[in-house]
Backbone as numpy.savetxt, mean C-alpha at the origin, in Angstrom:
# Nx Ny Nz CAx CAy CAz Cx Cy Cz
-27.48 3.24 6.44 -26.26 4.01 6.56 -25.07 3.06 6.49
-23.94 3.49 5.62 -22.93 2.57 5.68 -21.94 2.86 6.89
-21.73 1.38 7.40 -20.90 1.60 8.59 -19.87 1.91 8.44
-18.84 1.75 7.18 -17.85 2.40 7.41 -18.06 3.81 7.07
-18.74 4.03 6.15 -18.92 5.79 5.82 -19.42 6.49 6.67
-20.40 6.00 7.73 -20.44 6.79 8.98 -18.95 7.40 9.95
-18.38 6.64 10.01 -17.29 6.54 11.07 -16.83 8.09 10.64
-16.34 9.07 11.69 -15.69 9.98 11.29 -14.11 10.16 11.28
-13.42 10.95 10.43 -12.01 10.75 10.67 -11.34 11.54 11.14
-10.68 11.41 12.40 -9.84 12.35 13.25 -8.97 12.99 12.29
-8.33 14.43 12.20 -7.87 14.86 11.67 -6.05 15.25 12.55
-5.01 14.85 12.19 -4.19 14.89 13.18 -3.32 16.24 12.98
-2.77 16.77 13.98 -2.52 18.44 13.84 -0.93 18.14 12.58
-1.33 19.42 11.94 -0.82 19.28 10.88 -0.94 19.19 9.60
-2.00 18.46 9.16 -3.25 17.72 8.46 -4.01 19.07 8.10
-3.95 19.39 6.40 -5.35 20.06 6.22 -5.94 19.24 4.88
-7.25 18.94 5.00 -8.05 18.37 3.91 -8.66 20.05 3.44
-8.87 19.82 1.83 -9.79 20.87 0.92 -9.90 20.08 0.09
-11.33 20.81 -0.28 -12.28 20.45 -0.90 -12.38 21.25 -2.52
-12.38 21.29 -3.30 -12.48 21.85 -4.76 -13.90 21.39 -5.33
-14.82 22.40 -5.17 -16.21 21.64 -5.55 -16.33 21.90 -7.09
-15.90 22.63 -7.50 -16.02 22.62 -9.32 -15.38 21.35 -9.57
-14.12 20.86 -9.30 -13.47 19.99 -10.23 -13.30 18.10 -9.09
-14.51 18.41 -7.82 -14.86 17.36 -7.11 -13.07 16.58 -6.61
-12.28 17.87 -5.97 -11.09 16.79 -5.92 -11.12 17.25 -4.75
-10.36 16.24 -4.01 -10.13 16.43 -2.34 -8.65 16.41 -2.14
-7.52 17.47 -1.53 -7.04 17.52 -1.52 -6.15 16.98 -0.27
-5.64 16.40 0.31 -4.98 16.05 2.14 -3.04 16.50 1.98
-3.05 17.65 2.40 -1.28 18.22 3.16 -1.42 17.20 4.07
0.15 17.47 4.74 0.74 16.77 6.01 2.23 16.70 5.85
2.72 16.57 6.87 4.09 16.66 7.25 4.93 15.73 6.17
4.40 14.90 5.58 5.02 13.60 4.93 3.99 13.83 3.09
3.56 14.80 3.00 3.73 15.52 1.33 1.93 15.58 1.31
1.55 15.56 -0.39 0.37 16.17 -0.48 -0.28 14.71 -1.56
-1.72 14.65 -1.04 -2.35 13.50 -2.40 -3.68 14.28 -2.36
-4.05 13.46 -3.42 -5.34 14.02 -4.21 -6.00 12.85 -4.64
-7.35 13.13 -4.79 -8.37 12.74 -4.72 -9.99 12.71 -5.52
-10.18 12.43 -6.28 -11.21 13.15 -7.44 -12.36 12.11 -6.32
-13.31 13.14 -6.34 -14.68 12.23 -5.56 -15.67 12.78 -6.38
-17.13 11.43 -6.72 -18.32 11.62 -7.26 -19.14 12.97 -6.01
-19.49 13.40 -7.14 -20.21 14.78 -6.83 -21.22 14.57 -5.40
-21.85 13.18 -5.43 -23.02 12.81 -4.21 -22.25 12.92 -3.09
-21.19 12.78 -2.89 -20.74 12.56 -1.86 -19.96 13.88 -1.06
-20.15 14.21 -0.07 -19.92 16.05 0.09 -19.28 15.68 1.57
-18.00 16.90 1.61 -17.43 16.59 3.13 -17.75 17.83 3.96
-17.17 17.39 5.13 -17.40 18.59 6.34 -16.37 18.25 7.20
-15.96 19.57 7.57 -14.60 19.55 8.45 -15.02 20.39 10.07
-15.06 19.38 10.96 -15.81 20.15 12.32 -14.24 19.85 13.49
-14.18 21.02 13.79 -12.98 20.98 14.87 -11.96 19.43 15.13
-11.54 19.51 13.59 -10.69 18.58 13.29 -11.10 17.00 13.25
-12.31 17.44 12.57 -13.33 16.10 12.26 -13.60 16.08 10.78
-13.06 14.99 10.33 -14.08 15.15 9.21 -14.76 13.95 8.74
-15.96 14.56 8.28 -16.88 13.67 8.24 -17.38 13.86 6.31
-18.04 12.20 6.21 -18.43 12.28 4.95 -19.45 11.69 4.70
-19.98 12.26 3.57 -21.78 12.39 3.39 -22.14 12.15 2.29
-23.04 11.63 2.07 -24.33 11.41 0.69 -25.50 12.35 0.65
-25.91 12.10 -0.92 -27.20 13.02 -0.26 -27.89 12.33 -0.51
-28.32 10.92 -1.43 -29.18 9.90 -1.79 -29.34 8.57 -0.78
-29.76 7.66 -1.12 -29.79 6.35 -0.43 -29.54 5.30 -1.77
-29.57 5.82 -2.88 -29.25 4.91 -4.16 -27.99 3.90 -3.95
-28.32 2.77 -4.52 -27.03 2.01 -4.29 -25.94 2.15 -4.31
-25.75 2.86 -5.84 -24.19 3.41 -5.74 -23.92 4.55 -4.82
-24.81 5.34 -4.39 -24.15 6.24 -3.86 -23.76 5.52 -2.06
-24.92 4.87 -1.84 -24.00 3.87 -0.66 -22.83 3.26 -0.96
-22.81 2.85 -1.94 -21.42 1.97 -2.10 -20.43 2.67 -2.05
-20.53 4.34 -2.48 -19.55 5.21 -2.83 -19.20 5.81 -1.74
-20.18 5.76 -0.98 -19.81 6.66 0.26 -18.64 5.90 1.66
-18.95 4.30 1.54 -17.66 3.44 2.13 -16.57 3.74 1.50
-16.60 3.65 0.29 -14.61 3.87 -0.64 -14.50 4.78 -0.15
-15.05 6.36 -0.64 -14.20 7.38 -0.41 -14.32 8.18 1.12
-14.65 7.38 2.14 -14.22 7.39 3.80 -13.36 6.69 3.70
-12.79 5.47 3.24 -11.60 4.59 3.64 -10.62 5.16 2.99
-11.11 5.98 1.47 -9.61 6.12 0.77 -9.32 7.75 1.41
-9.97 8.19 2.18 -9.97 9.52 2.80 -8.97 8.99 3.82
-9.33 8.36 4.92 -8.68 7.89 5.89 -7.19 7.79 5.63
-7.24 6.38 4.48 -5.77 6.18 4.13 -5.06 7.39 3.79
-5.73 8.36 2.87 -4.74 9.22 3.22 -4.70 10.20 3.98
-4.99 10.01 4.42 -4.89 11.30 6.08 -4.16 10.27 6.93
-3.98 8.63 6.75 -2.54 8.63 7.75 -1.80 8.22 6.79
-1.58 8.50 5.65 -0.71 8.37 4.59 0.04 9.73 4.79
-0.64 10.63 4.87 0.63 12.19 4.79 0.87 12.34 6.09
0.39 11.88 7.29 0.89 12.05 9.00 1.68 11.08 8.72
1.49 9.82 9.11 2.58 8.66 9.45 3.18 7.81 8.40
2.63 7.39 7.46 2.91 6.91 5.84 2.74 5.46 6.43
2.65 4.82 5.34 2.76 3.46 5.03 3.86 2.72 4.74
4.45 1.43 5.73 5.64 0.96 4.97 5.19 -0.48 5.04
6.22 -1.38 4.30 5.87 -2.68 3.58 7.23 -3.47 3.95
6.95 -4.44 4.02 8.62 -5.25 4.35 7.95 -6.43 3.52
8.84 -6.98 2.46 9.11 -7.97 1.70 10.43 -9.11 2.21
10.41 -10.17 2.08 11.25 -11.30 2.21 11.64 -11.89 1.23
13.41 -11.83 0.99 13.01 -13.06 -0.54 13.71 -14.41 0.54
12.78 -14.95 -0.13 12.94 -16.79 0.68 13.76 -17.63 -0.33
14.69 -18.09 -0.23 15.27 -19.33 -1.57 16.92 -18.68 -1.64
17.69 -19.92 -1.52 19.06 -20.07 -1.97 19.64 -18.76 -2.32
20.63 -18.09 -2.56 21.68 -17.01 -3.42 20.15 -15.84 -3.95
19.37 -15.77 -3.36 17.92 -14.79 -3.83 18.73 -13.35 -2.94
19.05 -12.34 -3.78 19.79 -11.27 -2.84 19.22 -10.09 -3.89
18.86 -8.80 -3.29 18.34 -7.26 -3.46 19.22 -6.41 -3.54
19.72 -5.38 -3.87 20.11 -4.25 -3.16 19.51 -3.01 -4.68
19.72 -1.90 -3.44 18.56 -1.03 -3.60 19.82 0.34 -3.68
20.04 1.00 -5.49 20.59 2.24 -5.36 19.90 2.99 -5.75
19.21 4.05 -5.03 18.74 5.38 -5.28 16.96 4.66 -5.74
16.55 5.29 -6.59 15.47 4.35 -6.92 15.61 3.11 -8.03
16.70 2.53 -7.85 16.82 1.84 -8.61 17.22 0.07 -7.89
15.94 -0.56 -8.03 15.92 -2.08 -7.22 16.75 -3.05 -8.29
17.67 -3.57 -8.17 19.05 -4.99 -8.52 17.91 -5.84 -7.74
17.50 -7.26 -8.55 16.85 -8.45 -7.44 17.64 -9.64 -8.27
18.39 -10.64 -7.74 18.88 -11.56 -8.43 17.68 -12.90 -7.72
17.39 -13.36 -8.22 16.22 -14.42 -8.24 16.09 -15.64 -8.65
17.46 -15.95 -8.78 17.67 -17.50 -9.65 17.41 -17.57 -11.12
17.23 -16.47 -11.63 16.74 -16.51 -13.58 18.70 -16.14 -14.04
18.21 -16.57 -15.28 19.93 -16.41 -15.86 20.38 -14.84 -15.71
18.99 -14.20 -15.37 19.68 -12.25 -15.55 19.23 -11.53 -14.43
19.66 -10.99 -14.22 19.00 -9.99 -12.71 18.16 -8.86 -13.21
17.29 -8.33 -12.22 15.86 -8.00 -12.67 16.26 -6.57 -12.17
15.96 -5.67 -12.41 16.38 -3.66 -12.78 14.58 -3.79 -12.54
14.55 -2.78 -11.13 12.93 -2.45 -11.04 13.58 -0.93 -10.78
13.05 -0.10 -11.46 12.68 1.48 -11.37 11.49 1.61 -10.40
11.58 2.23 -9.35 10.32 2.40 -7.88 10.06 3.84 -9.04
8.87 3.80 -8.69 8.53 5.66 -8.78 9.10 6.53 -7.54
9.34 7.69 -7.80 9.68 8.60 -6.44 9.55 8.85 -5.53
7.91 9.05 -5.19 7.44 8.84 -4.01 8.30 7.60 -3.21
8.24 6.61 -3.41 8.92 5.57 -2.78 10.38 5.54 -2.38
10.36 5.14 -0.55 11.51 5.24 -0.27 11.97 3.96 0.19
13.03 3.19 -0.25 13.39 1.71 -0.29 14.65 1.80 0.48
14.67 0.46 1.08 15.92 0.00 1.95 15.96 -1.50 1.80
17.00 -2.02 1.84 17.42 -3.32 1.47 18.26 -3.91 2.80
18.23 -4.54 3.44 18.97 -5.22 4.46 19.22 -6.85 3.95
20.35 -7.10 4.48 20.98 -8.41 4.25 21.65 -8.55 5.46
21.48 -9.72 6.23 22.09 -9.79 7.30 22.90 -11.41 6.96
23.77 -11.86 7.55 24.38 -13.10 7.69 23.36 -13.95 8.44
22.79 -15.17 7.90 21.86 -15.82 8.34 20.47 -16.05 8.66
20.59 -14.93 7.73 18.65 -14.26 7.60 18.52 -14.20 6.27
16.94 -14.22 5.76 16.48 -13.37 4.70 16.99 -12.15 4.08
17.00 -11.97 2.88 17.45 -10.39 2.59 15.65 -9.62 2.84
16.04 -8.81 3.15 14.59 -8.05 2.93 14.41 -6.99 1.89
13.34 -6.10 1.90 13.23 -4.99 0.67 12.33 -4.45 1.73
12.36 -3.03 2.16 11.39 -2.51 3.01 11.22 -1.04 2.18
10.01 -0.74 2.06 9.39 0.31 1.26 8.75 1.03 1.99
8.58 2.54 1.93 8.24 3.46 2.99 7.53 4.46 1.53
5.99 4.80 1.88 5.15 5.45 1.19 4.47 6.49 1.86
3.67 7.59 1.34 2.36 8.46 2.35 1.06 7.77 0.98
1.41 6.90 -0.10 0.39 6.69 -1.12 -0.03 5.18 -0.84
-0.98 4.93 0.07 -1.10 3.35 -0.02 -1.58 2.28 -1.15
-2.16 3.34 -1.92 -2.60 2.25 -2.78 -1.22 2.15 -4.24
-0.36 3.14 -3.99 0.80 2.98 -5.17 1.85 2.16 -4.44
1.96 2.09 -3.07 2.60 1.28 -2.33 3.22 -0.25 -2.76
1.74 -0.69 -2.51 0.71 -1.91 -2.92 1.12 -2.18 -3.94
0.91 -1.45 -5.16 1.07 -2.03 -6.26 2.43 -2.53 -6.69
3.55 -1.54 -6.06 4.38 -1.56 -6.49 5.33 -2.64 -5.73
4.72 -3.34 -4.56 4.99 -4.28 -3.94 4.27 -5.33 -4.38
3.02 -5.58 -5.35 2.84 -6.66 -5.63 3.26 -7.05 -7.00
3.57 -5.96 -7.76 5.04 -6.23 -8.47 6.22 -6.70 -8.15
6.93 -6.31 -7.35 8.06 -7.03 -7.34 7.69 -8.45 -6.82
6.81 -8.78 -6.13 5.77 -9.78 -5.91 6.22 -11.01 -7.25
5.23 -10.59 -8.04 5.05 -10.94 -9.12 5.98 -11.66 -9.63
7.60 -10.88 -9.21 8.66 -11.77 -9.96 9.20 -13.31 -10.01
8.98 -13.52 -8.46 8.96 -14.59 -8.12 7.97 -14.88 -6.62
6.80 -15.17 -7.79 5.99 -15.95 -6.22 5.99 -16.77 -5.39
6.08 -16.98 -4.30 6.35 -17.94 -3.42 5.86 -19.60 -3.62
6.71 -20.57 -3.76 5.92 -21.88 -4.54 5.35 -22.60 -3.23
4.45 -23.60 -3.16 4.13 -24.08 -2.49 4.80 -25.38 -2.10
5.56 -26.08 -2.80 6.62 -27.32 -2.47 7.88 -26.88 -1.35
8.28 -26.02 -1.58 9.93 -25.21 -0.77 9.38 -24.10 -0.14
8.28 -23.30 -0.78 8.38 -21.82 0.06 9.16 -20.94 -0.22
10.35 -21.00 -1.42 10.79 -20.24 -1.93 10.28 -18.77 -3.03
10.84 -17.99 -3.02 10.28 -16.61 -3.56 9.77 -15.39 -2.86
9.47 -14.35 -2.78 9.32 -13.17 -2.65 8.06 -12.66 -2.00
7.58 -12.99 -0.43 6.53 -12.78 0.35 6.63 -11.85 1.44
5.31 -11.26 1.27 5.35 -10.34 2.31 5.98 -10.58 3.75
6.45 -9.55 4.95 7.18 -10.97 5.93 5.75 -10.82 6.69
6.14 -12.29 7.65 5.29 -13.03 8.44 4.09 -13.40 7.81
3.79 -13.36 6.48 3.22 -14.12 5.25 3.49 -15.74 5.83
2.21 -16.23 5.46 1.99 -17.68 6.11 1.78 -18.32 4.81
3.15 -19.14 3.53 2.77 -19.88 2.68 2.27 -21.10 2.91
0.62 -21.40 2.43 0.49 -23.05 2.44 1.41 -23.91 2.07
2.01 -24.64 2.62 3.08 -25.83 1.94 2.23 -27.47 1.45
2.68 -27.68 0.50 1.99 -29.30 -0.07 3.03 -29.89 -0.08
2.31 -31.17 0.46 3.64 -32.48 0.43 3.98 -32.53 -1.04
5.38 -33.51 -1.02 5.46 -33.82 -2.52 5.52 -34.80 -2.42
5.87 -35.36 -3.87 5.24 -37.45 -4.09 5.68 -38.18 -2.83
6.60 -38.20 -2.09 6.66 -39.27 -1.88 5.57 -39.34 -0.33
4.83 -38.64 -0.09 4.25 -38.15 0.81 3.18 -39.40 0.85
2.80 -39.61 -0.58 1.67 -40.63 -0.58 1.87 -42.38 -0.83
3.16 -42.42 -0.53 3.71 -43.68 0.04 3.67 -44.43 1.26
């Protein structure tokens, strides 16, 4: 039995999961919007006084393997539409400054041009700049895995180097730092 696919998932008031067995999609409402879910046919749910639980009907490999993902990606979203997911980014390095209109991310990053990121909708962004701090980029989702992505994109733009520590890390992100030459003098 897989240990995480055993585990059952509290359902929090508010919260309704359905099931669509012709077209295998799982549906999760909640106060904070609606996601969906396409699941392999082996795998079958049950909803017990705000429990739900998820099942196989084989012992075949894949269907073990299948039955951990879609309990975790169940989970995530069942506290994806109750409480959502948010993300806080840091840009680290000199004149590195954000700001955030509507869905539309401005990142100036030290390149000769400033970088225009379009968020998808779901995503709700805030930008803080304080005098003597980091600028930040904080992202508020109910989709964790579009979250993610869309934070390891802006990621992407400028990764954090290992000489300075400069660039664009998650906060309280721990960059390895390497000496430089003259270290081995």
């Amino acid at each position: 039995m897989s240990r995480i696919g055993k585990l059952p998932i509290t359902l929090p008031e508010g919260v309704t999961v359905n099931m669509d067995e012709k077209k295998s999609v799982v549906t999760v409402k909640g106060k904070r919007g609606e996601l969906y879910q396409t699941i392999d046919p082996a795998i079958t749910l049950k909803v017990e006084n705000g429990i739900l639980h998820v099942e196989r009907h084989t012992e075949q490999k894949r269907h073990r393997a299948l039955h951990g993902l879609y309990r975790a990606l169940l989970a995530n979203m069942v506290k994806g539409v109750s409480e959502g997911f948010t993300v806080v980014q840091e840009l680290v390095g000199t004149g590195y400054k954000a700001q955030a209109t509507g869905q539309i991310l401005d990142l100036s990053l030290g390149y000769s041009h400033n970088i225009i990121f379009e968020l998808p909708k779901e995503i709700t962004i805030e930008t803080v700049t304080e005098k003597g701090k980091n600028p930040l980029i904080k992202m508020t989702c109910s989709d964790k895995q579009l979250l993610g992505q869309v934070a390891s994109k802006i990621r992407s733009y400028r990764k954090p180097e290992p000489y300075k520590g400069k660039g664009i890390r998650f906060q309280n992100e721990v960059v390895r730092r390497k000496t430089g030459k003259s270290a081995d003098k």
